[in-house]
ZAMARGU-4260 file (C-alpha; in steps of 0.2 Angstrom, whole numbers, plus 5000, padded with zeros to 4 digits):
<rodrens>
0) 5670/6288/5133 | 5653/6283/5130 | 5654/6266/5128 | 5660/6252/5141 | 5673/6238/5138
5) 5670/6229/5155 | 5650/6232/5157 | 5654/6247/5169 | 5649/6264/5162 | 5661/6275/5174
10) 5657/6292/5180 | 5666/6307/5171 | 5662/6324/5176 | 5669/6339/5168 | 5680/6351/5179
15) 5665/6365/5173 | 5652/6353/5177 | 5658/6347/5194 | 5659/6367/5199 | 5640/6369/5192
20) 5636/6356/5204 | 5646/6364/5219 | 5638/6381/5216 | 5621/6374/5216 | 5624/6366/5232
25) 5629/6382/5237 | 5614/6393/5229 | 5601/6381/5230 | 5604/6371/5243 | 5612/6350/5247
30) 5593/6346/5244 | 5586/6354/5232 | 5577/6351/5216 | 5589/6362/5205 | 5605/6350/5212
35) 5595/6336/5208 | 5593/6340/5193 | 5614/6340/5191 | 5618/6326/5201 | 5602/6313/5195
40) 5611/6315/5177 | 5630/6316/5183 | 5633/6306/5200 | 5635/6288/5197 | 5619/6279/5208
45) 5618/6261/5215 | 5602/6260/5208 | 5610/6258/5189 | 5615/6239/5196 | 5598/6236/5197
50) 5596/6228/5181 | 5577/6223/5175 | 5575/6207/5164 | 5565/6216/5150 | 5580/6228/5150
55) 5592/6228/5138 | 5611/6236/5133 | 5606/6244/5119 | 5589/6250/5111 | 5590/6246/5093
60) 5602/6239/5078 | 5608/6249/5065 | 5623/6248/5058 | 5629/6247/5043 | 5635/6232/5041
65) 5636/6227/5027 | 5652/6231/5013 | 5656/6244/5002 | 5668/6245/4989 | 5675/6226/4996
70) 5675/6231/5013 | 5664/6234/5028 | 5658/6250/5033 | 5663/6254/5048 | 5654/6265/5064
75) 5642/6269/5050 | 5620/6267/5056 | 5606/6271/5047 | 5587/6268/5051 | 5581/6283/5039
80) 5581/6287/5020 | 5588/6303/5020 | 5597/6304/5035 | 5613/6294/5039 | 5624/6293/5054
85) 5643/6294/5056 | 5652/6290/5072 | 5672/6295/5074 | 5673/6298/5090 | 5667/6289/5105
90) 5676/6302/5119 | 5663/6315/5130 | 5668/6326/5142 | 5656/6320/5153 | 5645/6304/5156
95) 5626/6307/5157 | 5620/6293/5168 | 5603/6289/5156 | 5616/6288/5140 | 5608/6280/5127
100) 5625/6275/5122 | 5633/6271/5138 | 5631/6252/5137 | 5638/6252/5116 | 5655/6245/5114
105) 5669/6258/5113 | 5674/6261/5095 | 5687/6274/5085 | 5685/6278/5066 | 5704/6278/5055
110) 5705/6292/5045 | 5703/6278/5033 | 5687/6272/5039 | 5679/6288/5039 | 5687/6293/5021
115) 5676/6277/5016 | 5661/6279/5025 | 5659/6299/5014 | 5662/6289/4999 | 5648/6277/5001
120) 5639/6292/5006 | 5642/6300/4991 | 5642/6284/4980 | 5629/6284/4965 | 5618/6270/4973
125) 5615/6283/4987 | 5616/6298/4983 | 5599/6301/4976 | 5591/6296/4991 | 5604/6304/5007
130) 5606/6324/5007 | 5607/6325/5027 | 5623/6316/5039 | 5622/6316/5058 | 5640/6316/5065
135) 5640/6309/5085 | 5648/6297/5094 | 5654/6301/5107 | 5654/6319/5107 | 5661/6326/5088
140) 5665/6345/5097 | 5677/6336/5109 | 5689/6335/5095 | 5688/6347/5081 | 5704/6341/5070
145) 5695/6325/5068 | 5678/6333/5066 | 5686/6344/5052 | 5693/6329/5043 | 5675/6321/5045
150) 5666/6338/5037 | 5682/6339/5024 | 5680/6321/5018 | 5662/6322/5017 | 5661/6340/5007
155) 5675/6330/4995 | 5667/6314/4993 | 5649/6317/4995 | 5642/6332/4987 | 5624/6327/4990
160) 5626/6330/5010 | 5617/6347/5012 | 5613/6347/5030 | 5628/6341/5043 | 5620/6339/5061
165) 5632/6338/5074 | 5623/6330/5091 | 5633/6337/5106 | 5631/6342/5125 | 5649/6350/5125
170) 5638/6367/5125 | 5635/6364/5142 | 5646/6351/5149 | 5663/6360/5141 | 5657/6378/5133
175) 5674/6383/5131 | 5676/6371/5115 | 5662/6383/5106 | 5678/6395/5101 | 5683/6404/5086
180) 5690/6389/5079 | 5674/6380/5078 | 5666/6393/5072 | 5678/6394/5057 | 5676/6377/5053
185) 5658/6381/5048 | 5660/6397/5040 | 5674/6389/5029 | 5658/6379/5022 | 5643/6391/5019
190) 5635/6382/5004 | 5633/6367/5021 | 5619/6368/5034 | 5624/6365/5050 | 5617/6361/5065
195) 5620/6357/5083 | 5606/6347/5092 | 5610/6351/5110 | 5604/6342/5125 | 5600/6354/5141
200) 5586/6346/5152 | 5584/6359/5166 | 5581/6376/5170 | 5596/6376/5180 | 5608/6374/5165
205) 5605/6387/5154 | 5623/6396/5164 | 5631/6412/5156 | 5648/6402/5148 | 5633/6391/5138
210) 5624/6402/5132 | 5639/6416/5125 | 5647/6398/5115 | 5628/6395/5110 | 5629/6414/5104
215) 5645/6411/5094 | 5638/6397/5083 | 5622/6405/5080 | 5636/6421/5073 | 5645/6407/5061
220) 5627/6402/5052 | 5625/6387/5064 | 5606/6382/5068 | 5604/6375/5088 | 5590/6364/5092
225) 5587/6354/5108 | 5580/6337/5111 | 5580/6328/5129 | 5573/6314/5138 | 5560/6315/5152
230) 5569/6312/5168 | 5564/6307/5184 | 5566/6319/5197 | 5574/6331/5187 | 5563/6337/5172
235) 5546/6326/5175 | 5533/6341/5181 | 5523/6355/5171 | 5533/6371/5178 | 5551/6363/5177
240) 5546/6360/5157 | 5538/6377/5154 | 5551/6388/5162 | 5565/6375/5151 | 5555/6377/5133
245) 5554/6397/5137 | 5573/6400/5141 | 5574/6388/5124 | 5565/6401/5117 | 5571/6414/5125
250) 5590/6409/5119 | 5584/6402/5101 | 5587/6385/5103 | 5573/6376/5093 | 5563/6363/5104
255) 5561/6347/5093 | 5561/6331/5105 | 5555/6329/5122 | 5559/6308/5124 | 5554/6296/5134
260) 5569/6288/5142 | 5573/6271/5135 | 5572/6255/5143 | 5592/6253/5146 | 5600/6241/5158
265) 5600/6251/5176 | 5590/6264/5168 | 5574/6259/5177 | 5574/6275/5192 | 5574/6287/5178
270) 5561/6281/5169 | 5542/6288/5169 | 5528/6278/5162 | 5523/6282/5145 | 5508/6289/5153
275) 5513/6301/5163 | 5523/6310/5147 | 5509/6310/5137 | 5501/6320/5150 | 5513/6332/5152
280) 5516/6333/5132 | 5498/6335/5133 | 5496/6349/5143 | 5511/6358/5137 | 5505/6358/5121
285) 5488/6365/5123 | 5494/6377/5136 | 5497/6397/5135 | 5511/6397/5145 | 5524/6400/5131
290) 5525/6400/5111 | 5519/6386/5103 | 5535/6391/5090 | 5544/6381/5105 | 5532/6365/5110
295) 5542/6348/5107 | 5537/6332/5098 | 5536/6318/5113 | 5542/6302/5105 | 5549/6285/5110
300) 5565/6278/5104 | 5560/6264/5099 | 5569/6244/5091 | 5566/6251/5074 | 5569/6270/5075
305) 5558/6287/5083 | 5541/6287/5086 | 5531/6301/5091 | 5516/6296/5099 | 5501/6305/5092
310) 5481/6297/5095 | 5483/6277/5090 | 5501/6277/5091 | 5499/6264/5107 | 5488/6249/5097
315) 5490/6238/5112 | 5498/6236/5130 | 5501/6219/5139 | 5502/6220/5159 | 5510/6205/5163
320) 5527/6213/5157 | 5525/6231/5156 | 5526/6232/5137 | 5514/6244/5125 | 5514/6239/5107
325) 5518/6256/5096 | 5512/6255/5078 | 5525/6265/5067 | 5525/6275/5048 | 5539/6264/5043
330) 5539/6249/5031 | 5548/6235/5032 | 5554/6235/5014 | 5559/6252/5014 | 5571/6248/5027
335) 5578/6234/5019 | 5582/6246/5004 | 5590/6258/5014 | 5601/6246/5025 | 5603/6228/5018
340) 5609/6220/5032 | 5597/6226/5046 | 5588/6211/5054 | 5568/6216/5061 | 5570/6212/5079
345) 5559/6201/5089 | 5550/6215/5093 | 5542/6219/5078 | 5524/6215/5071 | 5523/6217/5052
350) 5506/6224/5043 | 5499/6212/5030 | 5504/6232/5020 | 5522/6231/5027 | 5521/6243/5040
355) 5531/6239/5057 | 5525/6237/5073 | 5537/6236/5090 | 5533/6232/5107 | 5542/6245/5121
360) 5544/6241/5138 | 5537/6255/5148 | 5542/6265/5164 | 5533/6268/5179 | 5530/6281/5191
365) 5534/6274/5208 | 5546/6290/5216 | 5565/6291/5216 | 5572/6281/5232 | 5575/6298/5244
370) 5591/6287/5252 | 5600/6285/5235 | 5595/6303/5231 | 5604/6308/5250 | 5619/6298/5243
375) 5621/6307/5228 | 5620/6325/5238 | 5635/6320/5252 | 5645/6313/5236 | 5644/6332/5229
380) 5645/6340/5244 | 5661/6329/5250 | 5669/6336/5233 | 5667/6316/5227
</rodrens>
């Protein structure tokens, strides 16, 4: 699940994932950077109990949560005007190690809550302003009856929803889930545009099964993008990023984020400095080594939302904590209309014009410990 009830996000590796992993030992080699790449986003490492004290269990507050119709929305978050986010499902079929999510409380949707959550969706005080939902969790392709109730309820109740996005990593943690079925789900809605926001961070996992269920969706109308964090010691050079935007190319995925990963409770040994991923952002997008069609946005997940980090983005930086202060397009107000009961986080510095600006805790670039890189090879190689 990605969530945790006792503070401990436990390791869950897919049966196709833990024979990726044995096969690249194999092919690459118990050192090498391609089973790095698999094991630094798999294997659970010591160093995630290293916990900073500027780090935190989660990155921002969003929920919903105020009431609808006498009662509170629930696994509903919105940051956005057009775009809201529903939730059913917290199960994955893997965990990845930098999860965002990993440190949320586990939470299910009813049929019930879900039914009510589409009708606020479609309700007239919204509907004006929301044409786009993103279903996640969780990962939604883990169970397609409940994603079919959630795309049912919301083509029912809330007619304005044009674009249904569907964040998953089942395309290449469990491709077997990208069957016929799926694909009849979308077909069964063509006035609807769907699309799968994939995340693949290396080279190493574009693998045959992937790509045919990638295939399959793009057959049934489905659009596939990818958005991914910048990992250390797995995707945080040049030619590991080029050779990954080309085969997203090359497979028509469309690039769209490139993040830098967030300042999570033991997340620290994954993290790069800010500076270091504008550089490589930099350089990839003045580069000639692939189509521009396919260069990412490089953005932070910030307290109050994304922010993609173009000139005077960072207003301000203060060393004595590791903190740069990121001036953002959003307003305060604005955000208050589209989510009533979000609170502006101690974070946040407010324009005398309304405009929000956050302080982020930065990364560094010190190199991955080798010995709890070593650990993580004898776990895979031991069939741990």
């Amino acid at each position: 699940m990605a969530g945790t009830k006792t503070g401990e996000f436990k390791e869950l590796i897919s049966p196709f994932l833990k024979s990726k992993i044995a096969s690249a030992a194999q092919q690459f080699g118990p050192h090498s950077r391609e089973l790095r790449a698999l094991t630094r986003q798999y294997v659970k490492d010591p160093l995630e109990d290293v916990v900073q004290p500027n780090e935190r269990r989660r990155h921002y507050e969003s929920e919903a949560t105020f009431s609808f119709e006498g009662r509170p929305l629930v696994g509903v978050e919105r940051l956005y005007r057009r775009t809201v986010l529903i939730e059913p499902s917290t199960v994955c079929a893997a965990h990845c190690r930098w999860c965002l999510r990993g440190q949320y409380p586990i939470k299910t949707m009813k049929e019930d809550d879900i039914v009510h959550a589409a009708r606020y969706f479609g309700s007239p005080e919204q509907r004006d302003d929301l044409d786009e939902v993103l279903i996640t969790g969780g990962d939604p392709l883990m169970s397609l009856p409940l994603l079919g109730y959630t795309v049912q309820n919301l083509r029912q109740h809330a007619p304005n929803i044009r674009t249904i996005r569907i964040g998953s990593r089942v395309p290449f943690q469990d491709p077997r889930r990208l069957n016929g079925d799926l694909a009849a789900l979308f077909t069964a809605h063509p006035d609807v545009r769907f699309e799968i926001g994939c995340n693949v961070n290396h080279p190493v996992e574009f693998w045959p099964e992937s790509l045919d269920g990638i295939r399959r969706m793009r057959d049934a109308s489905v659009r596939i993008y990818n958005q991914h964090p910048l990992l250390k010691g797995v995707n945080d050079d040049f030619q590991t990023l080029v050779d990954l935007y080309g085969l997203l190319r090359e497979n028509e995925i469309e690039a769209h984020y490139l993040f830098h990963a967030i300042p999570m409770r033991g997340m620290v040994h994954h993290r790069t400095s800010l500076a270091k991923g504008l550089d490589l952002a930099n350089r990839i997008s003045s580069c000639g080594e692939f189509s521009g069609r396919a260069k990412p946005h490089y953005a932070v997940l910030s307290d109050i939302g994304k922010i993609v980090l173009y000139e005077g983005v960072v207003a301000d930086r203060n060393g004595s904590d590791n903190t740069v202060l990121l001036r953002s397009g959003f307003r305060l107000q604005d955000r208050m209309r589209w989510n009533p009961a979000w609170e502006k986080p101690e974070s946040v510095v407010v324009e005398e014009n309304g405009t929000m600006l956050t302080w982020y805790v930065d990364g560094t670039d010190e190199p991955v410990e080798e010995e709890a890189v070593d650990s993580l090879y004898h776990t895979v190689s031991a069939g741990g």
